[in-house]
Structure formats: C-alpha cells, structure tokens
PDB file of N, CA, C and O in Angstrom:
ATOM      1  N   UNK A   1      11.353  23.659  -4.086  1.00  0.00           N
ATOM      2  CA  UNK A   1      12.346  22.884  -4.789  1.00  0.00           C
ATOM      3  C   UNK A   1      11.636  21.943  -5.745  1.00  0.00           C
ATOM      4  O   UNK A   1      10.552  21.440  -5.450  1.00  0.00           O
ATOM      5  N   UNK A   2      12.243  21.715  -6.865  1.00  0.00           N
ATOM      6  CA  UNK A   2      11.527  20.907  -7.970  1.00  0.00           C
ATOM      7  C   UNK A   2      12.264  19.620  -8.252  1.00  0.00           C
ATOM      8  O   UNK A   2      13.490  19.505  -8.260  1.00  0.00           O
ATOM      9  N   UNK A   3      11.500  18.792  -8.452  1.00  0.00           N
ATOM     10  CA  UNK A   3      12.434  17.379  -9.016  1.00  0.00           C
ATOM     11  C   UNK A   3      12.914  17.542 -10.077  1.00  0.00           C
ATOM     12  O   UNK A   3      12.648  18.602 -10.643  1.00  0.00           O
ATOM     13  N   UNK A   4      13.753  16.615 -10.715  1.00  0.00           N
ATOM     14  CA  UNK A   4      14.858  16.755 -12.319  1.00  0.00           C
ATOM     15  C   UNK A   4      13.753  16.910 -12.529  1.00  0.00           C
ATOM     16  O   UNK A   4      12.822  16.894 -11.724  1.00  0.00           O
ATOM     17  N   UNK A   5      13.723  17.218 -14.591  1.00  0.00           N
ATOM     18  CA  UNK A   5      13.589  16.669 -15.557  1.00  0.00           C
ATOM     19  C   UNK A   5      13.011  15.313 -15.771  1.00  0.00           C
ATOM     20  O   UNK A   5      13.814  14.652 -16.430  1.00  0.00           O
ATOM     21  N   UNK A   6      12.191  14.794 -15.546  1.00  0.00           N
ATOM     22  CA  UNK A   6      11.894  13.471 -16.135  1.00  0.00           C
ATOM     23  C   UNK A   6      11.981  12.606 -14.339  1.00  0.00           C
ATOM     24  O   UNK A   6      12.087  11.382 -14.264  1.00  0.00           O
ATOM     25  N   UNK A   7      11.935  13.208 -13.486  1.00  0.00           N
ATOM     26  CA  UNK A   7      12.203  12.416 -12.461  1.00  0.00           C
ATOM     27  C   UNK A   7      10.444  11.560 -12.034  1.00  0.00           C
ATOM     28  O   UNK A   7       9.252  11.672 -12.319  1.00  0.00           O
ATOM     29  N   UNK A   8      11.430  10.670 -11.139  1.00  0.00           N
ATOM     30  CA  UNK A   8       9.967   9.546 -10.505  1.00  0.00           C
ATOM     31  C   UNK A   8       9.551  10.081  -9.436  1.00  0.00           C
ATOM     32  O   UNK A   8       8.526   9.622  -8.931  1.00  0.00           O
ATOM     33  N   UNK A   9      10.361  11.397  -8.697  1.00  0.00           N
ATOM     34  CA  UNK A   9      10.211  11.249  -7.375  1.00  0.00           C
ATOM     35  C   UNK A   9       9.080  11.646  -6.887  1.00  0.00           C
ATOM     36  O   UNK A   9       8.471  10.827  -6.199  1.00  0.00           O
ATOM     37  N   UNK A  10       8.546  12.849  -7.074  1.00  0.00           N
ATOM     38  CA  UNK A  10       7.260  13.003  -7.110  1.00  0.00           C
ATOM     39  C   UNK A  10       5.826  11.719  -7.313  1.00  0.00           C
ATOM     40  O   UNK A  10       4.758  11.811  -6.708  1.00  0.00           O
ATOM     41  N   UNK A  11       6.124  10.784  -8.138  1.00  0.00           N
ATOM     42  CA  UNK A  11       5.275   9.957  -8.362  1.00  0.00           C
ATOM     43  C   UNK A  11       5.061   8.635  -7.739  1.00  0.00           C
ATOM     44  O   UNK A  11       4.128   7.841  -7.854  1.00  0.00           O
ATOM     45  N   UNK A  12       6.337   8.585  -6.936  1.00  0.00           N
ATOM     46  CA  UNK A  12       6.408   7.279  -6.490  1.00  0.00           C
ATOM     47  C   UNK A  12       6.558   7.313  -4.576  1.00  0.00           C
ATOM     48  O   UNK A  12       7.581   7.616  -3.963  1.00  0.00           O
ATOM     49  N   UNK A  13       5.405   6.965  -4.049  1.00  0.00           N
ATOM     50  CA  UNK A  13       4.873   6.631  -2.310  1.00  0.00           C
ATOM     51  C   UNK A  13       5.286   6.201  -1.939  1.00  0.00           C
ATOM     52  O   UNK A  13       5.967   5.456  -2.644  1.00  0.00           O
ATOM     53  N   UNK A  14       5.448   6.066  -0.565  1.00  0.00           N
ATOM     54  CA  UNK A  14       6.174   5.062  -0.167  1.00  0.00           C
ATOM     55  C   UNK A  14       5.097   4.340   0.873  1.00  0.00           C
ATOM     56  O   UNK A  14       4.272   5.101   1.379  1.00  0.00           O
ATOM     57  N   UNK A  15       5.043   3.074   1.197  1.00  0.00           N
ATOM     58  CA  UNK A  15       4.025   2.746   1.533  1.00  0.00           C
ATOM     59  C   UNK A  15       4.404   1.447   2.816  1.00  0.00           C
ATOM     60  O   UNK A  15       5.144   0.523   2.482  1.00  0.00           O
ATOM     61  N   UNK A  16       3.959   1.486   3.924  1.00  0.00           N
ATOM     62  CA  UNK A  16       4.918   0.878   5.576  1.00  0.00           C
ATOM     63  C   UNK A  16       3.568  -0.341   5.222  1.00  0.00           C
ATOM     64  O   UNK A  16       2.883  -0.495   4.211  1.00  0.00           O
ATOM     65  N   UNK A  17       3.577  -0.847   6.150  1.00  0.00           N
ATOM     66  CA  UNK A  17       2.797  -2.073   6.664  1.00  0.00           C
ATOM     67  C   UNK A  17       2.347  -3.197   5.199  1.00  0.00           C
ATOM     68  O   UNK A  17       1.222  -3.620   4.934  1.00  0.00           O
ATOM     69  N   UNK A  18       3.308  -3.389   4.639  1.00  0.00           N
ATOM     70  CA  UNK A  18       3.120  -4.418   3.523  1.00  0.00           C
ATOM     71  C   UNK A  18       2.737  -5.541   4.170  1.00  0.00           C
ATOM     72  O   UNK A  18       3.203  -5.837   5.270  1.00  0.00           O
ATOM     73  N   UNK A  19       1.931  -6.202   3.599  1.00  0.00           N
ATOM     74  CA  UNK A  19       2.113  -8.085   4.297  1.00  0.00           C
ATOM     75  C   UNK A  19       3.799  -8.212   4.188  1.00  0.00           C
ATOM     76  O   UNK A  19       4.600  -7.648   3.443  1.00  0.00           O
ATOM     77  N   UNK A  20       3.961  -9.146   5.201  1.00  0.00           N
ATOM     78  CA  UNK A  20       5.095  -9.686   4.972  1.00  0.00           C
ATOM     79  C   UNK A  20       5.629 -10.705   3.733  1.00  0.00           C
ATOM     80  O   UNK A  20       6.601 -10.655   2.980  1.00  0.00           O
ATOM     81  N   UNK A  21       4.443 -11.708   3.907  1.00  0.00           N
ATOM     82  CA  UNK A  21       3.966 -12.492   2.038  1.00  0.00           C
ATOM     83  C   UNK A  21       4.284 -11.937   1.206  1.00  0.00           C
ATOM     84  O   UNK A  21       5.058 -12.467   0.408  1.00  0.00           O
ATOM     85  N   UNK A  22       3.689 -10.198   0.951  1.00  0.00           N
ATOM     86  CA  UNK A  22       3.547  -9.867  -0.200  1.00  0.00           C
ATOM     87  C   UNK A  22       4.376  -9.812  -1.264  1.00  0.00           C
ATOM     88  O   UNK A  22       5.516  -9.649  -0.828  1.00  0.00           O
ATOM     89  N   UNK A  23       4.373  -9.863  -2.363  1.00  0.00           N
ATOM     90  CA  UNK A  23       5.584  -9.667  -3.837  1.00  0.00           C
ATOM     91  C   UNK A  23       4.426  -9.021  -4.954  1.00  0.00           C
ATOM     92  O   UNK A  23       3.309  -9.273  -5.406  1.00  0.00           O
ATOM     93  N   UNK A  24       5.616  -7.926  -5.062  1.00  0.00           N
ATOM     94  CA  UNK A  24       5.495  -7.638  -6.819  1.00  0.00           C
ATOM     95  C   UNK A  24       4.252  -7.830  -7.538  1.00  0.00           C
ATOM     96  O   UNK A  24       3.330  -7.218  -8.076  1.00  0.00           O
ATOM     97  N   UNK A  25       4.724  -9.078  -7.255  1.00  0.00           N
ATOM     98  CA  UNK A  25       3.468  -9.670  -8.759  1.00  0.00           C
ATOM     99  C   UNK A  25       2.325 -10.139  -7.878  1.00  0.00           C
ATOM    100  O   UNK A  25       1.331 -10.455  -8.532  1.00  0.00           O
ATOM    101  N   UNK A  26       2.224 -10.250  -6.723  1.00  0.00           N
ATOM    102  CA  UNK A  26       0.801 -10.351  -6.078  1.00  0.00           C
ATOM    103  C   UNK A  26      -0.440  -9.459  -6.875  1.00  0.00           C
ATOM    104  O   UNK A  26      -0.280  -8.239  -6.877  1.00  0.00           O
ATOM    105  N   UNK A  27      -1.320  -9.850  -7.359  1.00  0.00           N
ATOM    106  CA  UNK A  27      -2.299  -9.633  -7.846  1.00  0.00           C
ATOM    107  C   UNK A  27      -3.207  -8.761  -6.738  1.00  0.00           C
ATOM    108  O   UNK A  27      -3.569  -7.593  -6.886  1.00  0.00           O
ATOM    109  N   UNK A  28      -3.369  -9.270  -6.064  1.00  0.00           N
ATOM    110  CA  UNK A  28      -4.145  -8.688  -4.770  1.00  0.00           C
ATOM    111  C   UNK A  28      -3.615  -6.941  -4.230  1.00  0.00           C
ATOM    112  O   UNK A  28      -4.344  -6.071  -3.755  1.00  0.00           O
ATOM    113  N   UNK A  29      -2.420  -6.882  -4.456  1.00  0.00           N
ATOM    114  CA  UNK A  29      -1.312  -6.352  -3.219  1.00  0.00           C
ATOM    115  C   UNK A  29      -1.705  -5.049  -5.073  1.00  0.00           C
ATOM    116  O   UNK A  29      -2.318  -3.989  -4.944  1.00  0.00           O
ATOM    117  N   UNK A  30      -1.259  -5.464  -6.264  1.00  0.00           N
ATOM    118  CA  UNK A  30      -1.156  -4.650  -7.387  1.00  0.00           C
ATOM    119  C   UNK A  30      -2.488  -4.032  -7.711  1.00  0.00           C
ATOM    120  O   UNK A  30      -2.535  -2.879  -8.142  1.00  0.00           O
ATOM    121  N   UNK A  31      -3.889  -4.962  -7.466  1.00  0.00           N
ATOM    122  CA  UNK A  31      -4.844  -4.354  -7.650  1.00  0.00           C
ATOM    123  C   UNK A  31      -5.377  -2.913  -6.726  1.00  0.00           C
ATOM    124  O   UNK A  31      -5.964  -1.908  -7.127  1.00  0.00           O
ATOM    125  N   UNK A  32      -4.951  -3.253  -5.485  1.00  0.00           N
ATOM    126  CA  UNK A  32      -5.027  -2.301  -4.543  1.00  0.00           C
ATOM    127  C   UNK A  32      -4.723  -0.947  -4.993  1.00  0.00           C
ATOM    128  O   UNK A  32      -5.484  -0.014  -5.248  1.00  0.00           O
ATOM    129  N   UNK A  33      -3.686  -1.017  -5.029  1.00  0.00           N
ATOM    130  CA  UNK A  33      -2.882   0.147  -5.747  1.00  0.00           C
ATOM    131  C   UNK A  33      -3.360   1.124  -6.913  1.00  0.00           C
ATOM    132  O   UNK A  33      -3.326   2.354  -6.916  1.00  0.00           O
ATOM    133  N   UNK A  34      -3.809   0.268  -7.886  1.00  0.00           N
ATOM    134  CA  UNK A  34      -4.512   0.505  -9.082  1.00  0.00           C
ATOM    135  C   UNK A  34      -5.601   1.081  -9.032  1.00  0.00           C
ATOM    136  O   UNK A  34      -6.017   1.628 -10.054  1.00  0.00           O
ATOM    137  N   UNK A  35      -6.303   1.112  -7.920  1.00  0.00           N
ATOM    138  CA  UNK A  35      -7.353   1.683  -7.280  1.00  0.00           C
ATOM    139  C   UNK A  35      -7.682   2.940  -7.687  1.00  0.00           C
ATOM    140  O   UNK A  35      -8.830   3.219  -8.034  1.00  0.00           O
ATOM    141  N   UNK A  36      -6.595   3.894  -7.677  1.00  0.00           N
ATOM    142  CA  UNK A  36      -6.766   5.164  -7.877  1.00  0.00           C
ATOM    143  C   UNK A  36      -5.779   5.290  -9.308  1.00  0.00           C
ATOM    144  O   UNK A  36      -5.421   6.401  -9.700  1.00  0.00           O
ATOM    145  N   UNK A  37      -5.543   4.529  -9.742  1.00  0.00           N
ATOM    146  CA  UNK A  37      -4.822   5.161 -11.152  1.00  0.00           C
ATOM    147  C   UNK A  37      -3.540   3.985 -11.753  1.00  0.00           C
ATOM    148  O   UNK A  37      -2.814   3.162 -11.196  1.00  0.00           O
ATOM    149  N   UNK A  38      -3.639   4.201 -12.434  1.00  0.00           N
ATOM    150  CA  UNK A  38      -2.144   2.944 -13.273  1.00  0.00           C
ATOM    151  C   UNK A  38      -0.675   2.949 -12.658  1.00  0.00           C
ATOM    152  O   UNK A  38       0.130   3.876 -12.749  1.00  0.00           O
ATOM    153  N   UNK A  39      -0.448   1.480 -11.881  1.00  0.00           N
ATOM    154  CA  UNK A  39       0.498   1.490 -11.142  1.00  0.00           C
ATOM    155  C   UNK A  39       1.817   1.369 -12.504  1.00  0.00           C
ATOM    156  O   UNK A  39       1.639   0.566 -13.420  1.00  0.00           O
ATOM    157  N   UNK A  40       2.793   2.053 -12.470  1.00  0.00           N
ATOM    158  CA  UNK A  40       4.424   2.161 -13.433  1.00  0.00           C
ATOM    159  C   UNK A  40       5.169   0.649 -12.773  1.00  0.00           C
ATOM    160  O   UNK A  40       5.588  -0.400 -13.262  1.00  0.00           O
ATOM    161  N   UNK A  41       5.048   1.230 -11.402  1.00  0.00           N
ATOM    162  CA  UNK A  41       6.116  -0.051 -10.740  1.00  0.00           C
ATOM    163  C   UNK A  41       5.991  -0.060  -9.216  1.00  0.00           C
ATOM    164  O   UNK A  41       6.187   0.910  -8.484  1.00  0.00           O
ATOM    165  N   UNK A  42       5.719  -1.008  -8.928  1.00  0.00           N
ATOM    166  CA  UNK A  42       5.584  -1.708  -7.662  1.00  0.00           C
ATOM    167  C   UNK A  42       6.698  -2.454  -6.765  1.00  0.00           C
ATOM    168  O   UNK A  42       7.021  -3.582  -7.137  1.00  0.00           O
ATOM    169  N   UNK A  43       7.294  -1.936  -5.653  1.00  0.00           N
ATOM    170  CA  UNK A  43       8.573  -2.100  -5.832  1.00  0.00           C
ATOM    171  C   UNK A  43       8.290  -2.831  -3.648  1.00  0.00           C
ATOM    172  O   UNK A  43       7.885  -2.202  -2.671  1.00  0.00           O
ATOM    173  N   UNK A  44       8.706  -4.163  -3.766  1.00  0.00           N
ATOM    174  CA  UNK A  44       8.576  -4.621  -2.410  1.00  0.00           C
ATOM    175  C   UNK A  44      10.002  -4.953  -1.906  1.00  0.00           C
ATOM    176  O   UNK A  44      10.704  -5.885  -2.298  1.00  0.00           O
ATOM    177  N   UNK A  45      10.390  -3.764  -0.704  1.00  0.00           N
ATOM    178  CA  UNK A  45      11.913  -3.632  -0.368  1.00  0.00           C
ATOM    179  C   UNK A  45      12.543  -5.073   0.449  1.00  0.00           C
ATOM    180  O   UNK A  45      12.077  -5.432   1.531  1.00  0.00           O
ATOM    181  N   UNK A  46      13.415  -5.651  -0.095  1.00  0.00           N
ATOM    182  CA  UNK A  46      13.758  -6.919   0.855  1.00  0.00           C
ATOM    183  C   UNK A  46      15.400  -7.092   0.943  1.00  0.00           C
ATOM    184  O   UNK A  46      16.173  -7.075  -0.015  1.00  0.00           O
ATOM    185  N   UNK A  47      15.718  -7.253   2.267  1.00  0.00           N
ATOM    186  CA  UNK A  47      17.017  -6.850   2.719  1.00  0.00           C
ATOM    187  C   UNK A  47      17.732  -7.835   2.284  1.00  0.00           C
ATOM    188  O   UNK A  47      17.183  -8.936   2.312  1.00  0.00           O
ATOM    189  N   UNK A  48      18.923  -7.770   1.840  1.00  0.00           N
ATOM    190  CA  UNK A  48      20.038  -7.806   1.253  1.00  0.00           C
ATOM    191  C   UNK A  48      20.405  -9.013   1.681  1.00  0.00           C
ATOM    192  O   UNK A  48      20.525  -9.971   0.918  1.00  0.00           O
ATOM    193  N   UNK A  49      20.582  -9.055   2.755  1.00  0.00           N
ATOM    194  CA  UNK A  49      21.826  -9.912   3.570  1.00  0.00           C
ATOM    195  C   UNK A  49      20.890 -11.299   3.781  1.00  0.00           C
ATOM    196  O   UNK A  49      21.316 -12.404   3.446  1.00  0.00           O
ATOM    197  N   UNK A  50      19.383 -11.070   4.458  1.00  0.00           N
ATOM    198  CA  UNK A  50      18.568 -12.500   4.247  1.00  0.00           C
ATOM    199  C   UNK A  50      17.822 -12.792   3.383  1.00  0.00           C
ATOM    200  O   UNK A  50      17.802 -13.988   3.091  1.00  0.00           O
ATOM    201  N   UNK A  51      16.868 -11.815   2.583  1.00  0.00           N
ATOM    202  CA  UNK A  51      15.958 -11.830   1.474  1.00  0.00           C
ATOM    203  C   UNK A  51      14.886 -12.121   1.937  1.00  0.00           C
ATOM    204  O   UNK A  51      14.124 -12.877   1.334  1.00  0.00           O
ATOM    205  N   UNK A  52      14.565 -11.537   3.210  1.00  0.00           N
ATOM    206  CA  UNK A  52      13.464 -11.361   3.950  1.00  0.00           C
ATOM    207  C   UNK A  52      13.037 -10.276   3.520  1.00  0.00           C
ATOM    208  O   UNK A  52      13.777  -9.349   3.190  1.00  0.00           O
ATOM    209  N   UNK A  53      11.355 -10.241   3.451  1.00  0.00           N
ATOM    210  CA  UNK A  53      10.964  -8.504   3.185  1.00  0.00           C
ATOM    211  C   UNK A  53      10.786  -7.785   4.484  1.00  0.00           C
ATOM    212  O   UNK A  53      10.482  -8.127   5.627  1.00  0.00           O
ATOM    213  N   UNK A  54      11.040  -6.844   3.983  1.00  0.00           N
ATOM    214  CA  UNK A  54      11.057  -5.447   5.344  1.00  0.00           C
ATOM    215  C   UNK A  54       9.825  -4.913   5.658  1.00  0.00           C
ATOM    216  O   UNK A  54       9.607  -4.189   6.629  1.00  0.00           O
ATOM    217  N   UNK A  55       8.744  -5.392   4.555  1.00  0.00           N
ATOM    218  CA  UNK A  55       7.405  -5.035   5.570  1.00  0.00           C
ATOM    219  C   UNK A  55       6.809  -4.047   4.538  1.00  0.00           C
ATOM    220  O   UNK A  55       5.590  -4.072   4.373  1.00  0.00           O
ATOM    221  N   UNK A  56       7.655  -3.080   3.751  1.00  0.00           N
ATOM    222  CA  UNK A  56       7.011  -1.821   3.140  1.00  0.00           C
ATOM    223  C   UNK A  56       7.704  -1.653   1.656  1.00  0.00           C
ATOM    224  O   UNK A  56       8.645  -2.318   1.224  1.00  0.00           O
ATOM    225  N   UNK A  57       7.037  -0.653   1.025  1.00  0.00           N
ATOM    226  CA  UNK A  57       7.375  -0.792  -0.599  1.00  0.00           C
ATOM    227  C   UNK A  57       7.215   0.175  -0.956  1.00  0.00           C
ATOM    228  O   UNK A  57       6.568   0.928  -0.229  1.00  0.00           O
ATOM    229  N   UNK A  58       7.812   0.780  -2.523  1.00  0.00           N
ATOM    230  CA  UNK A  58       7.321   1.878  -3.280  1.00  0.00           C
ATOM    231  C   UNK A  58       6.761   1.620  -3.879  1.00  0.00           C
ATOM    232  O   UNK A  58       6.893   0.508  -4.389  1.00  0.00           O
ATOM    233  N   UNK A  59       5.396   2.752  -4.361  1.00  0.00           N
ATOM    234  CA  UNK A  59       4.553   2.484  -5.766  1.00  0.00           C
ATOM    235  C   UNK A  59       4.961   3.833  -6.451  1.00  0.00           C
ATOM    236  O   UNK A  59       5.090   4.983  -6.032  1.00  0.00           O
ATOM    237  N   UNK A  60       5.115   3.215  -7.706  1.00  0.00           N
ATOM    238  CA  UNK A  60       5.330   4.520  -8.560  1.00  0.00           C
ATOM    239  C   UNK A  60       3.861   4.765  -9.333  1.00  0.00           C
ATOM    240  O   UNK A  60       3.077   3.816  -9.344  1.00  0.00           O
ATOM    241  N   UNK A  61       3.582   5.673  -9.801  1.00  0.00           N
ATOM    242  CA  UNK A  61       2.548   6.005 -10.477  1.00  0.00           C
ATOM    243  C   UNK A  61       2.851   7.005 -11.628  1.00  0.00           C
ATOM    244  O   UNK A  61       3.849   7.726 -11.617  1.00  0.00           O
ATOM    245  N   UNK A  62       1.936   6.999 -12.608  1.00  0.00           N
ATOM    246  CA  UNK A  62       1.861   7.915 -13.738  1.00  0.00           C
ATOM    247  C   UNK A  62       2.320   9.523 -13.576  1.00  0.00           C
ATOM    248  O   UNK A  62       3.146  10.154 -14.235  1.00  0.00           O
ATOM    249  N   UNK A  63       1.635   9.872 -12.663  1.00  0.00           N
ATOM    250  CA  UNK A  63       1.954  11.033 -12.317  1.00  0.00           C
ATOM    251  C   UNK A  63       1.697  11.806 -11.284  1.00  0.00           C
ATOM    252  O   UNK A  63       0.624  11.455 -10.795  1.00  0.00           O
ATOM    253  N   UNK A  64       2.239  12.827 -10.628  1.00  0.00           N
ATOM    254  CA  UNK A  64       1.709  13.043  -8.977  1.00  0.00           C
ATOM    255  C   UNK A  64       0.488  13.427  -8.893  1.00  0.00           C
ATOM    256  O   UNK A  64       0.101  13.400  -7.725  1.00  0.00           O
ATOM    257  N   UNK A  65      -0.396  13.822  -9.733  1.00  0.00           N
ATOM    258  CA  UNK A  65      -1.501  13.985  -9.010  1.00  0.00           C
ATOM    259  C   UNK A  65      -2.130  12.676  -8.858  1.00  0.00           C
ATOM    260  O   UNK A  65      -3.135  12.603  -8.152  1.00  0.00           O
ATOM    261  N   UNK A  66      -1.697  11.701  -9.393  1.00  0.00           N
ATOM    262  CA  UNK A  66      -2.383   9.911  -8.932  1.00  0.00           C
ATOM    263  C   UNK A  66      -1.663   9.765  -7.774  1.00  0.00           C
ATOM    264  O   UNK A  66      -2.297   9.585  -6.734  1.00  0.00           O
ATOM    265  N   UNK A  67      -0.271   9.814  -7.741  1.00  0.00           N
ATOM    266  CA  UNK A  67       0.379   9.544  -5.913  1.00  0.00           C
ATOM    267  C   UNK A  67      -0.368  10.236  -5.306  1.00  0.00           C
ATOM    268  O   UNK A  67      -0.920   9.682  -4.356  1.00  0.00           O
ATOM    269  N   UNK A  68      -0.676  11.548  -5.540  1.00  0.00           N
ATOM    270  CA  UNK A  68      -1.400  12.063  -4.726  1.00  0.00           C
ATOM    271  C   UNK A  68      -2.520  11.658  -3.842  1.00  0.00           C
ATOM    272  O   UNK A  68      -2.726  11.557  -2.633  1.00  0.00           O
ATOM    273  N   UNK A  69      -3.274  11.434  -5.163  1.00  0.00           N
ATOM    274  CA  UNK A  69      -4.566  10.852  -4.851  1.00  0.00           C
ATOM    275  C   UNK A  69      -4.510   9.522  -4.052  1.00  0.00           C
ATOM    276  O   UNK A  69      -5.125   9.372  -2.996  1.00  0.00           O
ATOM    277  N   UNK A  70      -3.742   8.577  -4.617  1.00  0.00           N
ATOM    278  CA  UNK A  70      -3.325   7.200  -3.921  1.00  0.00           C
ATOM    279  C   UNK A  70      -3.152   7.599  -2.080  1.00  0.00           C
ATOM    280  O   UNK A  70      -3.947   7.088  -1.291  1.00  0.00           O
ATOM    281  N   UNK A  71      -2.227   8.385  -1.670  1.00  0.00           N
ATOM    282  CA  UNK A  71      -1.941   8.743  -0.705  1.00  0.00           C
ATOM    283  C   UNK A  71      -3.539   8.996   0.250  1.00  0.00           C
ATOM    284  O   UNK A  71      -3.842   8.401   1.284  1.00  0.00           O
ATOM    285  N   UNK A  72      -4.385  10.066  -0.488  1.00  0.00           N
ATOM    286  CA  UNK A  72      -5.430  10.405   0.012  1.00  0.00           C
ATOM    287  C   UNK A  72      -6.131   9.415   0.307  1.00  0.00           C
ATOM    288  O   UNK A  72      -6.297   9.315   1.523  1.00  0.00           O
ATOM    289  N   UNK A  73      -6.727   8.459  -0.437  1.00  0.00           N
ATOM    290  CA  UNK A  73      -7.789   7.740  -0.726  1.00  0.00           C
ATOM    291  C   UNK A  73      -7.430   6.290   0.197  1.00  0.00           C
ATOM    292  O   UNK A  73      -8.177   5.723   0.994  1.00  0.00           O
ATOM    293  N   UNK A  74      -6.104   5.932  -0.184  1.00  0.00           N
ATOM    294  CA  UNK A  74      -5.639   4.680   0.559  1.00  0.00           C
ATOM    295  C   UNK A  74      -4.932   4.644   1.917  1.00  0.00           C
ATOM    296  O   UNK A  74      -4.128   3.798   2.310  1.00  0.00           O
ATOM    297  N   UNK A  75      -5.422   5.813   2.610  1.00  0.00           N
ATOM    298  CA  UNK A  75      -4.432   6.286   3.712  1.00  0.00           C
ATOM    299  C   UNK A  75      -5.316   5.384   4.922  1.00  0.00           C
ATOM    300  O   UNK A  75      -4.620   4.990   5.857  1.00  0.00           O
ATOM    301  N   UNK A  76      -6.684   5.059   4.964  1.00  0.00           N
ATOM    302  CA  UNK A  76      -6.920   4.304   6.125  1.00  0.00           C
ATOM    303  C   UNK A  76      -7.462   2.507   5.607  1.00  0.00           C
ATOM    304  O   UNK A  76      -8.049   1.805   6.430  1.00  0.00           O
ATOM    305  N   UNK A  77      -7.144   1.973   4.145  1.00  0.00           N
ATOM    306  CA  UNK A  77      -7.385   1.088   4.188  1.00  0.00           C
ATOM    307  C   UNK A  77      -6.175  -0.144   4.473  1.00  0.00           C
ATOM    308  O   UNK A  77      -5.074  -0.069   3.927  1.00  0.00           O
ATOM    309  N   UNK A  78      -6.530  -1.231   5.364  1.00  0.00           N
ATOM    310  CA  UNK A  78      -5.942  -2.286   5.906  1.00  0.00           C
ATOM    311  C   UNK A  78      -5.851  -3.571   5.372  1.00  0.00           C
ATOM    312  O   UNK A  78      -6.763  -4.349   5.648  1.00  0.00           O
ATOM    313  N   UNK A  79      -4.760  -4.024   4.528  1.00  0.00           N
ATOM    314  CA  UNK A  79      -4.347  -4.672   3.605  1.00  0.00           C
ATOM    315  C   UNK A  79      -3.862  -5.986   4.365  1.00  0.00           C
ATOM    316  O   UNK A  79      -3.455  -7.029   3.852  1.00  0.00           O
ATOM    317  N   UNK A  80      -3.970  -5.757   5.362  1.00  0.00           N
ATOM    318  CA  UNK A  80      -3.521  -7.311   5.988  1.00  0.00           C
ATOM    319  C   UNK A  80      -1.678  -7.285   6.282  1.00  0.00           C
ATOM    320  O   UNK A  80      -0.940  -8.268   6.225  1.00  0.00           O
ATOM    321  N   UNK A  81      -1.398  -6.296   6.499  1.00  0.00           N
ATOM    322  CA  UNK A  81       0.037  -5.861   6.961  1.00  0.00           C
ATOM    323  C   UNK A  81       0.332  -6.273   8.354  1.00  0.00           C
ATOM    324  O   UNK A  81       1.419  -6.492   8.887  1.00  0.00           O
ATOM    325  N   UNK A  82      -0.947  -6.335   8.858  1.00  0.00           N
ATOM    326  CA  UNK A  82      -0.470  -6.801  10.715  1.00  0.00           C
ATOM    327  C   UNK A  82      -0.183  -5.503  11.520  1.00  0.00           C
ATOM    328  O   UNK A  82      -0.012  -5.538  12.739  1.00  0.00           O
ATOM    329  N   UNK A  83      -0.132  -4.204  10.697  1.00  0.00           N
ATOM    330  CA  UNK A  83       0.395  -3.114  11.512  1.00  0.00           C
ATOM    331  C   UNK A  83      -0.798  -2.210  11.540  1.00  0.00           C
ATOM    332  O   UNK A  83      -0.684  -1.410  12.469  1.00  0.00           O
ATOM    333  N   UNK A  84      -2.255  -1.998  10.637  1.00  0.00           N
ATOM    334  CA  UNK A  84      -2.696  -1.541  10.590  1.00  0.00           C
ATOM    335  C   UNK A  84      -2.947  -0.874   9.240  1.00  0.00           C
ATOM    336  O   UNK A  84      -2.438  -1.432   8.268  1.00  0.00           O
ATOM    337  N   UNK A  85      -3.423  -0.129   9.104  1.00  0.00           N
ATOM    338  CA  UNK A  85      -3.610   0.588   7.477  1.00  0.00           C
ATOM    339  C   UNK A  85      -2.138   0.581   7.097  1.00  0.00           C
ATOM    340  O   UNK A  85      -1.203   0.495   7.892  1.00  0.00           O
ATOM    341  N   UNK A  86      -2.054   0.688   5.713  1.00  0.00           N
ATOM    342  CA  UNK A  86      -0.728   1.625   5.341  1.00  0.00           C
ATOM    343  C   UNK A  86      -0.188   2.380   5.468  1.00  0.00           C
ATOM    344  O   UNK A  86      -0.825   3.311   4.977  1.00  0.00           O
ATOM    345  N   UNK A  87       1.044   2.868   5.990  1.00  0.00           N
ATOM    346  CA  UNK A  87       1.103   4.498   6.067  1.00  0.00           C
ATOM    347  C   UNK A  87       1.731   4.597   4.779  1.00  0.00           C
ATOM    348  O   UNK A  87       2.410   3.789   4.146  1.00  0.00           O
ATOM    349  N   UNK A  88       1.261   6.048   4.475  1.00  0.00           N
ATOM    350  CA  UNK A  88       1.546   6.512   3.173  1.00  0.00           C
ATOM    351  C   UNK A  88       2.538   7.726   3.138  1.00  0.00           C
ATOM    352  O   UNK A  88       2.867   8.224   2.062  1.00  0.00           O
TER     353      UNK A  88
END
C-alpha cells in the first residue's frame, strides 16, 4: 500500500519517551533529531483537557529514507525521557 501524493506519512516517526519538559523549540530535544538529516517539523503531543505533555512526539523529516535512518541510528539513544531510549 502506498501513501497519497505528496503525503507526510512515510516521513514522519513517531517517537515515546520524550522528557516531559520537552517543547518544540527546545534546542537540545531539535538538535537530536537533526542528527541524521533536516528536521520539517517537530511536533510534542500535549493533551487537550490539561496541557500537560504526554511524554512522546512526531518528527517529520525530508524524506523516508532520513525517517528511516533516524529510526535506525536513534533507536538506543537516551534523551533523558525517564523511560529509557526512545522508542521509535
């Protein structure tokens, strides 16, 4: 099965054990990422009802073979999430 036309889905990870701290524009949290290729959008999920973050986030990337790679490369490093590496 193939994604649309022009879709993100392919490009964009999903990524568990965020700091709880973390945001967006964290420098630290964006450089990480960047690691393996030019982050599009950095996306830190925070629930609705308190505006607490949930812990985990999407990164979008240029294109899947960088998610890809991101996935590979950043799959056992530990960002200070409290849960352990990232899962990717």
């Amino acid at each position: 099965m193939s994604a649309p036309h022009g879709s993100n889905r392919l490009r964009t990870v999903f990524v568990g054990n965020i700091p709880m701290e973390g945001t967006a524009d964290d420098p630290e949290l964006r450089a990480l990422f960047a690691q393996v290729g030019p982050v599009v959008k950095l996306r830190i999920v925070v629930d609705h009802a308190t505006q607490k973050r949930k812990g985990f986030a999407f990164v979008e990337y240029v294109d899947n073979a960088t998610a890809v790679a991101a996935v590979e490369q950043l799959a056992d490093v530990d960002f200070g999430g409290g849960g352990g590496p990232p899962r990717l």
